[in-house]
C-alpha positions in Angstrom: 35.2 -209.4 118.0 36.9 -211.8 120.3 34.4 -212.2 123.3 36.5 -214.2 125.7 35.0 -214.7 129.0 36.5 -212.4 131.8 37.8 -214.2 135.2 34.9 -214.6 137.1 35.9 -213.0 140.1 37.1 -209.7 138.0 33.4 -209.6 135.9 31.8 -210.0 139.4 33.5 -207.7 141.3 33.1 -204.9 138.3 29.4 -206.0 137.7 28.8 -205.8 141.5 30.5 -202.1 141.9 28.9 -200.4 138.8 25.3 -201.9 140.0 25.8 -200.4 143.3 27.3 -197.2 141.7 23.9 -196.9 139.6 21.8 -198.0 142.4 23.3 -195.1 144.8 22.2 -192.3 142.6 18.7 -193.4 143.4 17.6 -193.1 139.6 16.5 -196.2 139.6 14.0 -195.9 142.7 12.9 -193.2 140.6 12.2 -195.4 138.0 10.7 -198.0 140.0 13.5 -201.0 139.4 13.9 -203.2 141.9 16.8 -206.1 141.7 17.0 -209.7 142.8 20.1 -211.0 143.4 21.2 -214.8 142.0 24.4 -215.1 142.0 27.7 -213.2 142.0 27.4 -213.0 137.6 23.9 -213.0 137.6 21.2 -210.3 139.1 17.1 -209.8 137.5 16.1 -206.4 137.6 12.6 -205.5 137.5 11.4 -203.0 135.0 8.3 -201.5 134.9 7.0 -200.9 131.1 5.4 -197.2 130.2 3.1 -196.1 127.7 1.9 -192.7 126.6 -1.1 -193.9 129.1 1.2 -194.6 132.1 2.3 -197.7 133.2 2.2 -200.6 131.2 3.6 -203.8 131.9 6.5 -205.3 134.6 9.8 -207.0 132.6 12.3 -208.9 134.3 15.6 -208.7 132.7 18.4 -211.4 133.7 21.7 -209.5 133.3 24.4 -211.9 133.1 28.2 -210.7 133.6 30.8 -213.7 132.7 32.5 -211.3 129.8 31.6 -207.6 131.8 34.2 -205.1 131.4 35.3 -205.4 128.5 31.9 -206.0 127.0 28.6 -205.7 128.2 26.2 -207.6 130.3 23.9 -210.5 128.6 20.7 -209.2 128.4 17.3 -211.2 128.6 13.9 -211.5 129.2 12.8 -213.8 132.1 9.3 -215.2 133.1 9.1 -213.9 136.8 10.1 -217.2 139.6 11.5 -219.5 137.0 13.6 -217.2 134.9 13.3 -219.1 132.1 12.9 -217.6 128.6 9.1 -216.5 127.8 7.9 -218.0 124.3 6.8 -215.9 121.7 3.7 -214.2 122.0 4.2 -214.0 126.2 2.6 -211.3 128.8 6.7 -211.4 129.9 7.7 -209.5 126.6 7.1 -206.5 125.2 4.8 -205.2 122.5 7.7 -202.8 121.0 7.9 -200.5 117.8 11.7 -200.4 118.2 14.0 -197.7 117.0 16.3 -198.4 114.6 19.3 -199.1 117.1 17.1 -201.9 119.4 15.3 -205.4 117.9 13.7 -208.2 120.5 14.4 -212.1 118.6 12.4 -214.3 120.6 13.8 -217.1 119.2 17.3 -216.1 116.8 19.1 -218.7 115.1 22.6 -217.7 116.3 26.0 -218.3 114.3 26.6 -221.4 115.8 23.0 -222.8 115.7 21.8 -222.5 118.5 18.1 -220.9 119.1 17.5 -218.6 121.5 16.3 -215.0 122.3 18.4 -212.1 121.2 18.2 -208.6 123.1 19.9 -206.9 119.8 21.6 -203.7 120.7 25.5 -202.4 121.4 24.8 -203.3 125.0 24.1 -206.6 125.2 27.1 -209.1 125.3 24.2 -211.3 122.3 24.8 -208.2 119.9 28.1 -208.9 119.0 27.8 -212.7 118.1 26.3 -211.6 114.9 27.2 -207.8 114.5 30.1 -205.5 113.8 29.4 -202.2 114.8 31.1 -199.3 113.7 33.5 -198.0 116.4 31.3 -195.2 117.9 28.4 -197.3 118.3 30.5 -200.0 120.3 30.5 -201.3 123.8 33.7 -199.0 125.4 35.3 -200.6 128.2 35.9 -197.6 130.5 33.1 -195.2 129.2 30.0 -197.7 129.2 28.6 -199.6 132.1 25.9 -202.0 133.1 24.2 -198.4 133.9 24.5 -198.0 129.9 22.2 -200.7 129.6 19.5 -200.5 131.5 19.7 -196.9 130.6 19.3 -197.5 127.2 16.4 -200.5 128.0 14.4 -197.8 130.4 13.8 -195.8 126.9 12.8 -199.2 124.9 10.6 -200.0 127.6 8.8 -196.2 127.2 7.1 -193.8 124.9 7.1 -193.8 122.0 8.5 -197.5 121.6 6.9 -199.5 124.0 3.2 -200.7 123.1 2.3 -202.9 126.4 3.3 -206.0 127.2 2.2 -209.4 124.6 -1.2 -209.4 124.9 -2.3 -213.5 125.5 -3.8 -215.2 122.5 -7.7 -215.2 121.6 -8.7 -218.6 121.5 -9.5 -220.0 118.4 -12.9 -221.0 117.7 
């Protein structure tokens, strides 16, 4: 799949609309997201975690936008104030028992060598570096927006698939 970056002032513009069309339906006040704004390609939301006990966990999720439109937003995991990728085994990730469609790589060895984490579904821009979908399962420009995504991360982040956030390590002895 050719993922060519999209003018940046085309991604941002369509980024920037279908946020604010998702935000105006007030589903995700609903839901408890909140967003921070960084810059015109890049916003955090905030996404609170649920278990079959009730709320479980925060997540912050950098969406990034330089190829939106025709594909998806690049989806990660952030440490809250830095933004930086959380290691492995970080309060900042979640404790999943993913369905079949969803896998969380901290650290994935990409085709071109790089090492880095890998939100692996259809809409994530990272899935397609390494996966060919069949066409119904496929980002569709035109039928699938940033809403899609966070849609999609809302039921990861829930019953029966999310387990609570990384628990920190017991010291060894």
């Amino acid at each position: 799949m050719d993922l060519a970056r999209v003018d940046p002032d085309v991604a941002a513009a369509a980024f920037a609309a279908d946020l604010d069309a998702l935000w105006r339906t007030g589903r995700p006040e609903q839901r408890r997201w909140s967003r921070t704004h960084l810059d015109r390609l890049t916003e955090i939301v905030h996404m609170p975690g649920r278990t079959s006990d009730g709320p479980a966990g925060l997540y912050h999720l950098r969406l990034y936008a330089s190829h939106y439109g025709p594909h998806p937003v690049k989806v990660t995991f952030v440490e809250p104030e830095t933004w930086a990728e959380p290691p492995e085994g970080s309060v900042w990730l979640p404790r999943l028992e993913p369905p079949n469609w969803f896998g969380l790589h901290v650290a994935y060895k990409y085709p071109d060598g790089h090492i880095a984490q890998l939100v692996c579904f259809s809409h994530s821009l990272d899935y397609y570096a390494d996966h060919n979908p069949e066409p119904s399962q496929a980002w569709q420009q035109g039928t699938h927006t940033v809403a899609a995504t966070l849609n999609r991360l809302y039921e990861v982040l829930g019953p029966p698939y999310h387990k609570g956030p990384n628990l920190p390590q017991e010291r060894q002895e």
